[in-house]
ZAZANU-543358 format. One line per field, with one value per residue (C-alpha): y, z negated, x negated; residue in one letter. Coordinates in Angstrom, 3 decimals, padded with zeros to 6 digits. Layout:
% residues N
yy Y, ... $
zz Z, ... $
xx X, ... $
aa a, ... $
//
This chain:
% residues 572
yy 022.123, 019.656, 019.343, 016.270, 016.012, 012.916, 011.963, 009.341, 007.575, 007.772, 007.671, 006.358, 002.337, -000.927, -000.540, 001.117, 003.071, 005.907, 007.839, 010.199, 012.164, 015.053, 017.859, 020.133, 023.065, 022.064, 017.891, 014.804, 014.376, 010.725, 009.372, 006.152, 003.835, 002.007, -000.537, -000.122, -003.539, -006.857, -009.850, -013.438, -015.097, -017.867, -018.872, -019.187, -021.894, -024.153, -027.306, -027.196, -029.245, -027.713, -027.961, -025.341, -022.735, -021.027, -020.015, -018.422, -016.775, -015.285, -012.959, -011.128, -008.947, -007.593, -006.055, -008.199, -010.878, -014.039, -013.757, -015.153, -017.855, -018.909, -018.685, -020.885, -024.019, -023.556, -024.264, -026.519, -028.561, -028.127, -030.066, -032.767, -032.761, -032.121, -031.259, -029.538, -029.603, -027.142, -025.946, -024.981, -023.506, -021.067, -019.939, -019.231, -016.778, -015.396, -014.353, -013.138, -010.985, -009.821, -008.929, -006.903, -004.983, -003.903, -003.262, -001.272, 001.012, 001.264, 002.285, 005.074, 006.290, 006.128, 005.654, 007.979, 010.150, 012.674, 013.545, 014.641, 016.020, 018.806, 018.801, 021.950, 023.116, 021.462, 023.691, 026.424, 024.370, 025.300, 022.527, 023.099, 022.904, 019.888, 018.012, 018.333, 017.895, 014.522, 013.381, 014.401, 011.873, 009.163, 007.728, 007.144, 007.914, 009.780, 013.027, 015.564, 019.147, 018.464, 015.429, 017.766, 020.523, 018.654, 016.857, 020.730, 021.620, 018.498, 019.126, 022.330, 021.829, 019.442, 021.990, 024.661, 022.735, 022.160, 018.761, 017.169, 013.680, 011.199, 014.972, 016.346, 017.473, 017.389, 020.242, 021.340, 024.901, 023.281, 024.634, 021.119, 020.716, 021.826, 020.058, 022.937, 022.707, 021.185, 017.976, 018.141, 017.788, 014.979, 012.906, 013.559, 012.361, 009.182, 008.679, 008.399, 006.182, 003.893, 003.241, 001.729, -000.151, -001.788, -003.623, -005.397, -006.946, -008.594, -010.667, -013.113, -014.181, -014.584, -016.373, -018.905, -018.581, -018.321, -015.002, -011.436, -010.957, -014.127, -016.626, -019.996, -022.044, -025.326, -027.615, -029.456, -027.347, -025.032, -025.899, -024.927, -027.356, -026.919, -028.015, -025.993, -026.773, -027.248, -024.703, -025.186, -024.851, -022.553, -023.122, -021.981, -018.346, -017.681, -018.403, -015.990, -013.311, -013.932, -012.811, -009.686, -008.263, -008.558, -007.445, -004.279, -004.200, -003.974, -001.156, 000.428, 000.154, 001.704, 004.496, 005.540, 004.232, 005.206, 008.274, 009.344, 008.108, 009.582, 013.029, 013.454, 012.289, 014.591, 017.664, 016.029, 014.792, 016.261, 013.117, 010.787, 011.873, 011.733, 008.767, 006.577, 004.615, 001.678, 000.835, -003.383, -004.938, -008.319, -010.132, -014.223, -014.874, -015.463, -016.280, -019.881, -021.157, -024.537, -025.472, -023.756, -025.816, -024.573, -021.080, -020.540, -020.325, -017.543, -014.195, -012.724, -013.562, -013.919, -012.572, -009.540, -006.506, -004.934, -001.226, -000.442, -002.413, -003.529, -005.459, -008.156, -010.679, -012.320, -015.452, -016.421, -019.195, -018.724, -021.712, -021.432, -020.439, -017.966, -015.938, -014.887, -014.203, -012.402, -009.831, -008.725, -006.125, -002.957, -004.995, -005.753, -009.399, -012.072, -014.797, -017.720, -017.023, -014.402, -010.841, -009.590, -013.288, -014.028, -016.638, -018.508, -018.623, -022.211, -022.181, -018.409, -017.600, -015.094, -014.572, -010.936, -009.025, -005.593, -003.291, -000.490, 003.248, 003.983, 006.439, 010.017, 010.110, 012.531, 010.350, 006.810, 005.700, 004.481, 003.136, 000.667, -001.406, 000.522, -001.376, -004.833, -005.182, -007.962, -006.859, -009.136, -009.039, -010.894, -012.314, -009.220, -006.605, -004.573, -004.626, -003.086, -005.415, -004.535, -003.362, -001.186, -004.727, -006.203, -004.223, -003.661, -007.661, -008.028, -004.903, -006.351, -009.824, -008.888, -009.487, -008.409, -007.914, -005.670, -003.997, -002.451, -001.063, 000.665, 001.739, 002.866, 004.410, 006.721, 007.942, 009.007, 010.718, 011.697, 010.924, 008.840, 004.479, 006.205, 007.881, 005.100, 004.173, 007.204, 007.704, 008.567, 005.046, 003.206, 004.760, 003.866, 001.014, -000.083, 001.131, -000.648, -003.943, -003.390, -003.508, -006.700, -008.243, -007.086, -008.941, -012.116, -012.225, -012.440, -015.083, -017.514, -017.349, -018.380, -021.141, -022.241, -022.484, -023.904, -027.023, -027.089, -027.530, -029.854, -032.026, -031.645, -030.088, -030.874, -029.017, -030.535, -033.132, -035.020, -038.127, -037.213, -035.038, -037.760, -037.255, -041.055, -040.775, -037.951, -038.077, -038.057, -034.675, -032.241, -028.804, -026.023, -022.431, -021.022, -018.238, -015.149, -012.228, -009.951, -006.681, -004.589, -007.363, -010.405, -012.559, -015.849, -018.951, -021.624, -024.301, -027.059, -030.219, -032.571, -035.797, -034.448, -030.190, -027.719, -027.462, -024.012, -021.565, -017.746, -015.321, -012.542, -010.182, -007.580, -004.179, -006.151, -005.515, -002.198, -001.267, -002.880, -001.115, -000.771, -003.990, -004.805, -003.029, 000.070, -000.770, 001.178, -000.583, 000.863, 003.376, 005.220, 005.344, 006.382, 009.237, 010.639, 014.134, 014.376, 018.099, 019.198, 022.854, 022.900, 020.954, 021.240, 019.799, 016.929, 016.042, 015.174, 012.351, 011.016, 010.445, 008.595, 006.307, 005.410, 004.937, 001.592, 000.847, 000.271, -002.704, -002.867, -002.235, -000.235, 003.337, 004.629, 008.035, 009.443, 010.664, 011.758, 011.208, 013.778, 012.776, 015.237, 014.401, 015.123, 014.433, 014.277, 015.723, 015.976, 014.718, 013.088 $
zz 016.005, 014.076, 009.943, 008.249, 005.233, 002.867, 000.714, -001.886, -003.508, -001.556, -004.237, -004.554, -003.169, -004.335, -004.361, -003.068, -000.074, 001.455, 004.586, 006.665, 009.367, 011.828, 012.048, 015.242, 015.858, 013.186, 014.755, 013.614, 016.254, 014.412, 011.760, 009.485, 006.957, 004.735, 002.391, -000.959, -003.309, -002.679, -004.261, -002.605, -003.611, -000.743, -002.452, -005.418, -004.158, -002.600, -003.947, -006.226, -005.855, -002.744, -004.573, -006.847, -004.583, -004.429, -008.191, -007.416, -004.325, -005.638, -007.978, -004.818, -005.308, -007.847, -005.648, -002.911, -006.286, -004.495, -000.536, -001.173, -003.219, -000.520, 002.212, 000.153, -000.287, 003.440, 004.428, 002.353, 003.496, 006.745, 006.530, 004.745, 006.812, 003.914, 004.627, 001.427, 000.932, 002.358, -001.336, -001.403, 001.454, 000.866, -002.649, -000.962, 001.343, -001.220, -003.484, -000.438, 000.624, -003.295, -002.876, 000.538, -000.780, -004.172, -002.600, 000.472, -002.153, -005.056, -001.213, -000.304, -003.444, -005.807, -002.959, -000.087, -000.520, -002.152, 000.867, 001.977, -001.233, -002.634, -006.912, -007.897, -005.261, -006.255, -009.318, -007.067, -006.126, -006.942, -008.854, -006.716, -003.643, -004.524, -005.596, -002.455, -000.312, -002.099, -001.909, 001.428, 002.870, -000.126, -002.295, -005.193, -008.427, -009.623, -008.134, -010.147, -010.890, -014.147, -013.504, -011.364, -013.655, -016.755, -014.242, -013.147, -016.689, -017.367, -014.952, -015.815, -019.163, -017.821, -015.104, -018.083, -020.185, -017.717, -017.929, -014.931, -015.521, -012.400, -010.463, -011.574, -007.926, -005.770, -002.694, -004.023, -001.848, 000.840, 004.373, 005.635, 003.174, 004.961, 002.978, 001.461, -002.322, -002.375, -000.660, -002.788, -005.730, -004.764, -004.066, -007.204, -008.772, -006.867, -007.332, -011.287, -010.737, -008.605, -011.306, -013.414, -010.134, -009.194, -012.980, -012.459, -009.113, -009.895, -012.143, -009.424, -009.345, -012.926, -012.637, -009.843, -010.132, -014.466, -014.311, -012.365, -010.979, -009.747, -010.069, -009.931, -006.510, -005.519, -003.153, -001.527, -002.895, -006.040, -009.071, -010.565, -011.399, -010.726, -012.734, -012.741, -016.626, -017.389, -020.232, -019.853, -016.265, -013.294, -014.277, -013.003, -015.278, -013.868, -010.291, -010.568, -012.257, -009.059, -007.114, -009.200, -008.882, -005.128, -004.644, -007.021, -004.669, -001.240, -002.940, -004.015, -000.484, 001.229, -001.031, -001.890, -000.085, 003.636, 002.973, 001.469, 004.366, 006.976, 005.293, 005.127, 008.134, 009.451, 008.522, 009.913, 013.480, 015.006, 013.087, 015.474, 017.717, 015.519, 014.044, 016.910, 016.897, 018.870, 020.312, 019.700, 017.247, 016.147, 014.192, 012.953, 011.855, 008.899, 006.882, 008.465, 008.647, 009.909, 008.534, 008.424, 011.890, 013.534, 014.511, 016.984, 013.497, 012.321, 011.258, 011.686, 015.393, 016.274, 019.070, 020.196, 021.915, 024.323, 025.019, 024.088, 026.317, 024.463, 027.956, 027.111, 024.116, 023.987, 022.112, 019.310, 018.488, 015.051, 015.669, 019.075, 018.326, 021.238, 019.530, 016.464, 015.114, 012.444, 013.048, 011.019, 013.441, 010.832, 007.725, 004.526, 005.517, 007.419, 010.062, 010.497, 014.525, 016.548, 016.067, 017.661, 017.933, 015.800, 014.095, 013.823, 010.570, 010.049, 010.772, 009.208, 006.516, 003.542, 002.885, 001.360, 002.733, 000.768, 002.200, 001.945, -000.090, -002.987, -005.091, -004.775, -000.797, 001.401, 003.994, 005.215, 008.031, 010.811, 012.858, 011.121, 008.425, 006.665, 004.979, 002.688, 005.390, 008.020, 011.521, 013.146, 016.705, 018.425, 021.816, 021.341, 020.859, 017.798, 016.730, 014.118, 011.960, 009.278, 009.523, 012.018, 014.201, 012.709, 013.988, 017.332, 018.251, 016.563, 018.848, 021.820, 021.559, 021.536, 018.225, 017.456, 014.162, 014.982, 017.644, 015.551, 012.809, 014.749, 017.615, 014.631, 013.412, 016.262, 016.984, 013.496, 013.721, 017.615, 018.584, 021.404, 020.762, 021.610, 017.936, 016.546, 017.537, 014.668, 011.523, 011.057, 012.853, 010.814, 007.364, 008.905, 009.862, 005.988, 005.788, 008.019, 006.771, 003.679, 005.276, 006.983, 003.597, 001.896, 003.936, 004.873, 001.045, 000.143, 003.801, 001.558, -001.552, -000.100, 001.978, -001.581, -003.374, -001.152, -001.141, -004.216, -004.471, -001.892, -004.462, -002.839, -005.728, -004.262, -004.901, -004.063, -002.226, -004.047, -001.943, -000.541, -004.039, -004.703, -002.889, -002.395, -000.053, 002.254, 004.826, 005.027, 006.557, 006.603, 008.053, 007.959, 008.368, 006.333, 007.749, 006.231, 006.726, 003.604, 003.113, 004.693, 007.389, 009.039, 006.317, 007.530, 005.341, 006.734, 004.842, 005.247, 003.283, 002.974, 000.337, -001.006, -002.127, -000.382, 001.808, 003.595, 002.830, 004.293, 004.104, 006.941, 005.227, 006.540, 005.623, 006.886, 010.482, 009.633, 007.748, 009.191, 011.012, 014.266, 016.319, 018.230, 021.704, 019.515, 019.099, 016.547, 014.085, 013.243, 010.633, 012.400, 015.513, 014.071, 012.642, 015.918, 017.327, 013.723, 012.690, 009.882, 008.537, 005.463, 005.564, 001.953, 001.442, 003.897, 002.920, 006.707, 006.513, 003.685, 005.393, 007.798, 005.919, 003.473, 006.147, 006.560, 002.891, 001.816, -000.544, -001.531, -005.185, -008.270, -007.171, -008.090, -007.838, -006.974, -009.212, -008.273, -010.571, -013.545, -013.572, -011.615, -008.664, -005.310, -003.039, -004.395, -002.538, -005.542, -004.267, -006.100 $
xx -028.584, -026.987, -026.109, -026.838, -024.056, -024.290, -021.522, -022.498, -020.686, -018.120, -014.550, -011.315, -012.400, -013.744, -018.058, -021.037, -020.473, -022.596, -021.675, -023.994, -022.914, -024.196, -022.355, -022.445, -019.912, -017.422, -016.991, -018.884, -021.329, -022.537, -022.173, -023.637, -022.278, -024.037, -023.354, -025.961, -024.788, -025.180, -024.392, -024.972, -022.130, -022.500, -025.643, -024.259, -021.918, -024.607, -025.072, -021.203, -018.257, -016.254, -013.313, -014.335, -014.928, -012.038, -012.743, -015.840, -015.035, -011.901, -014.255, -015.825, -013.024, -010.811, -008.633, -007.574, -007.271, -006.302, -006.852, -010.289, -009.569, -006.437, -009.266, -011.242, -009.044, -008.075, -011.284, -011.989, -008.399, -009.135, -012.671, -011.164, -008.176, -005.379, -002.027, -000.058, 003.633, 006.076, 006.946, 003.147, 002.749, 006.042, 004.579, 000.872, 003.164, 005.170, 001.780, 000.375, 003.399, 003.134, -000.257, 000.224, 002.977, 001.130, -001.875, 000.004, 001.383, -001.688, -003.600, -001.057, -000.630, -003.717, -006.689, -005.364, -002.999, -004.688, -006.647, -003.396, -001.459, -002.689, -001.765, -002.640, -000.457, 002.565, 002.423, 004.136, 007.057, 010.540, 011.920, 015.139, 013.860, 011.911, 015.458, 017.192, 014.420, 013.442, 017.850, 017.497, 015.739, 016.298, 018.542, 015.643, 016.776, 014.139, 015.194, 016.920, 015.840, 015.084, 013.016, 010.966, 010.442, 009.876, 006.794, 005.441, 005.313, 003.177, 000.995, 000.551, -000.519, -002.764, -004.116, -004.492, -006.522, -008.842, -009.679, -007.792, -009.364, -008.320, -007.489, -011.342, -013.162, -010.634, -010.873, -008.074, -007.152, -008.797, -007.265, -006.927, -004.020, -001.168, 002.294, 004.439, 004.522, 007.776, 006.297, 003.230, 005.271, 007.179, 004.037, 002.089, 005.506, 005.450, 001.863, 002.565, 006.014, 003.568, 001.700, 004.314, 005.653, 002.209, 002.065, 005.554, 004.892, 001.988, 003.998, 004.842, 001.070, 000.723, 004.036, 002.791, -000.973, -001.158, -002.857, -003.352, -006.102, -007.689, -004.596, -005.316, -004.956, -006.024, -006.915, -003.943, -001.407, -000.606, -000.871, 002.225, 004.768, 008.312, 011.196, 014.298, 015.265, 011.880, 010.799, 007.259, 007.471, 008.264, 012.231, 015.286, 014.920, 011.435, 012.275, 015.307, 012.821, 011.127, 014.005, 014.553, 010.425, 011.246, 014.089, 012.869, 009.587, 011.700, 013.569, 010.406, 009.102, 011.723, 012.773, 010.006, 006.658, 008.267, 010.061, 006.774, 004.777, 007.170, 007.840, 003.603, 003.005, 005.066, 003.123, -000.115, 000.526, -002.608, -004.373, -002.447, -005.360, -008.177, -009.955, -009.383, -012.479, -013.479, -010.079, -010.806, -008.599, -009.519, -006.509, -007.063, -003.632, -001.535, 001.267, 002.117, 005.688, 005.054, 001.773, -001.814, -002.520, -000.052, -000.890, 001.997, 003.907, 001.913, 004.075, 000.741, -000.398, -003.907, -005.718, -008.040, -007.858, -009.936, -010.353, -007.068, -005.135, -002.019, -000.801, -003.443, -003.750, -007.096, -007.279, -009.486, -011.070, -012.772, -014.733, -016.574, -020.078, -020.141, -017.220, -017.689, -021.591, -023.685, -026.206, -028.794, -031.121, -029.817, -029.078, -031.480, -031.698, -033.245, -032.781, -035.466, -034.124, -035.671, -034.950, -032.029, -030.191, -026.563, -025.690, -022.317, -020.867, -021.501, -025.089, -025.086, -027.906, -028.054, -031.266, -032.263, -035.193, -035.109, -037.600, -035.349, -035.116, -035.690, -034.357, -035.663, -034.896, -032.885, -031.695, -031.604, -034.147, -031.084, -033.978, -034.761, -032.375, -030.062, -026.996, -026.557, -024.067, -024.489, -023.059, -020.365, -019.496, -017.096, -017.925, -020.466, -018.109, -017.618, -014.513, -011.626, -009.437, -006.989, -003.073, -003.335, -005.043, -002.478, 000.424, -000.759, -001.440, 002.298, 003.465, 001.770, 002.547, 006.233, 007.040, 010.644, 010.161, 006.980, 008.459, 011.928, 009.690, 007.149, 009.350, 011.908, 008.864, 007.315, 010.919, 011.490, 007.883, 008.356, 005.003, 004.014, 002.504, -000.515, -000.731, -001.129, -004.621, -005.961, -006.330, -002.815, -001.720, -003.865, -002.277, 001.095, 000.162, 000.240, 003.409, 005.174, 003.370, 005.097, 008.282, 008.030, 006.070, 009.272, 011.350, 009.362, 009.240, 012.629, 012.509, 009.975, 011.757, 015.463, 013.660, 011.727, 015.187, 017.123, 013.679, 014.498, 018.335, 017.914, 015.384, 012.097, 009.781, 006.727, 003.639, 000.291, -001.254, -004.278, -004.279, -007.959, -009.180, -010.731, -014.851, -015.070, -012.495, -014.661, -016.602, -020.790, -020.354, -017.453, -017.233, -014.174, -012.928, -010.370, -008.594, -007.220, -005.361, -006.309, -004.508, -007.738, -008.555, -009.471, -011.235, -013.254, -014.665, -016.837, -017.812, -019.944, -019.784, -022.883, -022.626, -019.948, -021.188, -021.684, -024.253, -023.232, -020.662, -020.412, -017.810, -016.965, -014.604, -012.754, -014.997, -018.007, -016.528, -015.269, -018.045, -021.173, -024.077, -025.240, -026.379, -029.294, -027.532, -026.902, -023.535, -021.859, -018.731, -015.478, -015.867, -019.104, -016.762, -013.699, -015.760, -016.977, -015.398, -013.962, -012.947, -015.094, -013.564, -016.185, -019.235, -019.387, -016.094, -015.777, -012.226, -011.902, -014.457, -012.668, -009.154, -010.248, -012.381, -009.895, -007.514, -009.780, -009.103, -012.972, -013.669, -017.142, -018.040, -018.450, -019.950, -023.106, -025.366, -028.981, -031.176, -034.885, -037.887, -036.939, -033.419, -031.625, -029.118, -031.010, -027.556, -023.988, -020.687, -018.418, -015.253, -011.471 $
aa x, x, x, x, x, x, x, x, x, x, x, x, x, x, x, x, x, x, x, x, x, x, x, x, x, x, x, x, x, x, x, x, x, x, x, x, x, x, x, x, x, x, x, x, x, x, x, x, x, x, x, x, x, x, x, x, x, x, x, x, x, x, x, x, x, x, x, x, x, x, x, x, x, x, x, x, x, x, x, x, x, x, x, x, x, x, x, x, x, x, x, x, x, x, x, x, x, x, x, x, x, x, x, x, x, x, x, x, x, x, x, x, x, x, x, x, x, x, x, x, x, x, x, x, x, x, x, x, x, x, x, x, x, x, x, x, x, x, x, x, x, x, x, x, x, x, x, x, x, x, x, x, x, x, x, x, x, x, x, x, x, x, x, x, x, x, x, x, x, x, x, x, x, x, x, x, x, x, x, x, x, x, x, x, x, x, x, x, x, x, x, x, x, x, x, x, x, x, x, x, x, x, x, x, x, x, x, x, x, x, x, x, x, x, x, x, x, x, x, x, x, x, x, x, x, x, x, x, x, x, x, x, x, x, x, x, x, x, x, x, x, x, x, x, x, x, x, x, x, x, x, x, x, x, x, x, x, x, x, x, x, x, x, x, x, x, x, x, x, x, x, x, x, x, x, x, x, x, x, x, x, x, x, x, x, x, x, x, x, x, x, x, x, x, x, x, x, x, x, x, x, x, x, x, x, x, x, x, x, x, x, x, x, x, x, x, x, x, x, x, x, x, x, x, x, x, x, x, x, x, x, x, x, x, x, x, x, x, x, x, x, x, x, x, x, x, x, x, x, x, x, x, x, x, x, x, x, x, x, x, x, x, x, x, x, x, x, x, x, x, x, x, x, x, x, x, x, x, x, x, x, x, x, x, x, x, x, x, x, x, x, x, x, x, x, x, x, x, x, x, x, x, x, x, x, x, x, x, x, x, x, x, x, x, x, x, x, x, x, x, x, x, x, x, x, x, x, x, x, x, x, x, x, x, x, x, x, x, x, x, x, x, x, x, x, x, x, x, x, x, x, x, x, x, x, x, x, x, x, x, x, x, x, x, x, x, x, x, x, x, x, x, x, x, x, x, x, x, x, x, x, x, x, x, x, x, x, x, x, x, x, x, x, x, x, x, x, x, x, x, x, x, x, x, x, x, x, x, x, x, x, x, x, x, x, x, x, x, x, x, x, x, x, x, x, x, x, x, x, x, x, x, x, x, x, x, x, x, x, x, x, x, x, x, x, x, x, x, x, x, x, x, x, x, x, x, x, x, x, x, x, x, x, x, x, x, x, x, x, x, x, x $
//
């Protein structure tokens, strides 16, 4: 017989998540996701200027900051048919490359890896030890014996005083952790230089965008003027301040971020077989070098895979109403189409039918609807996005780029390419992002200057902002690759506002439930045949769904009717 363990909210991500899972003879036998918030933002933006969009969409999130409001005025530019300026285009890469590599790092550091580093533990580490171990395998600064032992003693106090704050219900002791304390150490020390590293690069988006988080884009270009001796602009000084957060963030990255990552993952290769999930990856694209249109340019190449074949690249087309579609069979809305029937984005509804839970219940009724999650399928099959997606259409598609990091990276590790479809791929997968974000970076900024030397300071395009100029009817899709996923806008455009907009981010495909064929998504597969030690502390469950890098919403508890929590795993 099986054990039904709930863990809500689930910690350490952006919103409202709740997992349930059955438990039979120590592995997840199934397992549910639901998402408990909603929030409507597409109909907010009926009836507004389209233009404006990308303001309102970019506060979905506080974490992703920007990739929704870049989304936005894409599909808004490609409705109208707008082409922006090189100059533009380069600093839309540069803030997303920014935004990948903070994000990468604040994921590792502060949102995952304490499912695998144990802190109390690395009060037991020999300070020594710790030193040469950490100069063995980098040259980062920050590794001397005394730096080490004036961190234990820290944490010791802290430990002592028994109010661990951000450390408070970890399964600390748990057997699952299995890095010696040496290693432990290391990481909690990284996890605190991390968070001085993550406030410095997300300078280069207040620098270009005027503010961190939700910078300020626009339609047919950035708004951000350039003029090299320009004080009031983005001058010479500024531009070379650029330089210097990037370079810093590349150094960051690889003397810190992947040693970390390597010298971990190391210690847990039996995950390179667990997590796996569905095995289709669904990637739309990104980070242009010759134009949004041009998708051959993409760093980021789209396509899907199937089943796990890496020898075949399907191709997407984000617009075909036969690809991409909306369920709502296990979801808390409604469709005026029959039951069991998806929608295409651009005739997609988001109407709310609540007929859910309320609190005091046990469990969520999974036969009927279940999540404020809609469930997208692609030509009807569920399917995985995010960096591992990401990597493995790069890998696939021959990308040489792609293929020297992870190749680098499985012989460093000695595992086989089949590791990487697991939990453990998928946290490396971030890693490796990082590195080629690190690079392209530094790519976009010496192809910005040398625009710019060469007296092309171009930096929008307003010759249709003016409505007059549009047509009766417009329609568009602005495509995304945010740090956790595939992200999809589709507007359409009737007299001039918004008639339609809807947004398919990245955790709805991870994250979504079942569809009308039963058809589970990527977190309730990856969870399957998942080793569960203690039931009671399911730190197990949680690596593998913060591999996927939730992003939902603030968190929230259950109370019955006198007050008192009815169903609560305590976890970090």
């Amino acid at each position: 017989m099986s054990q039904r363990i709930v863990i809500d909210p689930i910690t350490r991500i952006e919103g409202h998540l709740r997992v349930e899972a059955d438990i039979k003879d120590g592995k997840v036998v199934d397992a549910f996701s639901a998402g408990t918030m909603v929030r409507l933002i597409e109909e907010i933006l009926r009836g507004r200027d389209p233009r404006d969009a990308w303001a309102f969409v970019g506060r979905v999130c506080g974490v992703c900051t920007s990739t929704h409001s870049l989304a936005s005025i894409r599909a808004v530019e490609d409705a109208l048919n707008i082409v922006v300026p090189p100059n533009a285009e380069l600093v839309r890469n540069l803030m997303a490359c920014v935004l990948y590599m903070h994000d990468h790092v604040v994921h590792f550091y502060h949102l995952h890896a304490l499912d695998w580093v144990d802190v109390v533990n690395a009060l037991k580490a020999d300070p020594k030890k710790t030193a040469e171990l950490a100069q063995s395998i980098s040259n980062y600064p920050k590794s001397s014996i005394g730096h080490f032992s004036d961190l234990q003693k820290r944490i010791k106090k802290f430990v002592e005083s028994g109010q661990l704050g951000i450390f408070a219900n970890g399964y600390w002791g748990h057997s699952a952790y299995k890095l010696p304390a040496e290693v432990n150490l290391i990481g909690l020390s990284h996890y605190l230089d991390a968070l001085e590293w993550q406030k410095e690069i997300v300078k280069v988006q207040t620098i270009f965008g005027g503010k961190n988080p939700h910078p300020n884009y626009l339609v047919g270009g950035m708004a951000c003027a350039i003029g090299l001796d320009d004080v009031s602009g983005i001058n010479a000084e500024r531009l070379a301040y650029v330089h210097h957060l990037l370079k810093e963030a590349k150094t960051f990255i690889e003397q810190v971020y992947i040693p970390d990552l390597l010298a971990i993952a190391s210690f847990y290769k039996d995950w390179g077989s667990i997590g796996g999930g569905l095995g289709n990856f669904l990637v739309y694209g990104d980070i242009p070098t010759n134009g949004y249109r041009d998708v051959s340019s993409y760093k980021f190449p789209a396509g899907a895979i199937l089943g796990k074949d890496l020898s075949k690249i399907h191709p997407v087309d984000m617009r075909k109403d036969s690809e991409i579609q909306e369920f709502i069979d296990n979801s808390w809305y409604e469709y005026s189409v029959e039951k069991g029937k998806g929608l295409h984005p651009w005739k997609g509804e988001t109407k709310l039918n609540y007929n859910g839970p309320q609190p005091p219940y046990e469990h969520l009724d999974f036969d009927k609807q279940y999540s404020f999650l809609k469930t997208p399928r692609w030509k009807g099959h569920a399917m995985e996005v995010g960096p591992l997606a990401r990597v493995l259409v790069g890998y696939a598609s021959g990308k040489a780029d792609f293929k020297e990091v992870v190749d680098s990276t499985l012989a460093k590790l000695e595992v086989p390419a089949a590791a990487l479809f697991s939990t453990l791929g998928r946290t490396a997968a971030r890693g490796l992002e990082a590195i080629l974000m690190a690079n392209w970076a530094l790519e976009f900024y010496n192809q910005l200057i040398t625009n710019l030397k060469g007296g092309d300071t171009r930096m929008a395009n307003i010759e249709k902002f003016e409505p007059s100029t549009w047509p009766k009817t417009a329609k568009g899709v602005g495509q995304a690759e945010a740090p956790r996923g595939a992200l999809g806008h589709w507007i359409v455009i009737e007299d001039q506002k918004i008639a339609n907009y809807q947004l398919v981010v990245p955790t709805t495909w991870n994250a979504s439930p079942r569809d009308s064929k039963g058809q589970v998504s990527a977190y309730e597969a990856a969870l399957l045949d998942t080793p569960i030690a203690d039931p009671e502390k399911p730190v197990e469950i949680l690596r593998t769904i913060h591999s996927f890098d939730p992003c939902m919403a603030c968190s929230v508890h259950l109370y019955d009717e006198e007050g008192k929590h009815i169903s609560q795993v305590k976890v970090l």
